[in-house]
N, C-alpha and C positions, 0 to 999 in steps of 0.2 A: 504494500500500500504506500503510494508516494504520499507524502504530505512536507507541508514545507514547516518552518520551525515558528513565525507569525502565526499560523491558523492554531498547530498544538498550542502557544501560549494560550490564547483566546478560549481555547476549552483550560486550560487547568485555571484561568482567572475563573472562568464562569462555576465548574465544580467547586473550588475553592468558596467562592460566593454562595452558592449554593448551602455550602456545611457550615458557614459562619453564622450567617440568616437562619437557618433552621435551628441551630444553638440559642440562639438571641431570641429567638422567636418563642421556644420552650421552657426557656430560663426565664422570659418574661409571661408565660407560664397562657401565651394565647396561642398553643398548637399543643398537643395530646402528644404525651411519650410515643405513641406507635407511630405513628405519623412523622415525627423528628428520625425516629429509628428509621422509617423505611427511606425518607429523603439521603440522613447517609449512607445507608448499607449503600444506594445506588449510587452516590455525587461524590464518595469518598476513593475508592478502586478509579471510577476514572480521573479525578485526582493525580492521584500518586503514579501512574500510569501514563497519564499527560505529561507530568513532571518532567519522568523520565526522559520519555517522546524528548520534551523539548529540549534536554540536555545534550542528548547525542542524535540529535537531527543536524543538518549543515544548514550555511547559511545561505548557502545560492539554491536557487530552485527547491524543487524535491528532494526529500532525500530516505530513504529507509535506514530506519534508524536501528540500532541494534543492540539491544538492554543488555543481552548476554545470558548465562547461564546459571 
């Protein structure tokens, strides 16, 4: 999968965004524990994932990036 290292940022801000707001949102106590829960089981993995992504992706064009093993 080509992606370039601009578009990965763009999703780990938005997951990122995602897990902080839903923290904030249940600590201020207007969203139900399961509901905080299921926002990051899914916004947290692509997160960290993203991270990565944008770490060892290049900076010209596309580039497939490769986490390792």
């Amino acid at each position: 999968m080509m992606m370039k290292k601009k578009t990965v940022a763009r999703i780990f801000w938005a997951g990122a965004g995602v897990c902080v707001i839903a923290s904030v949102l249940f600590f201020m106590g207007m969203i139900p524990l399961p509901l905080c829960a299921a926002l990051l089981i899914v916004a947290f993995p692509v997160t960290v994932l993203s991270l990565f992504f944008c770490w060892m992706a290049g900076e010209s064009g596309g580039d497939i990036p490769f986490i390792g093993y």
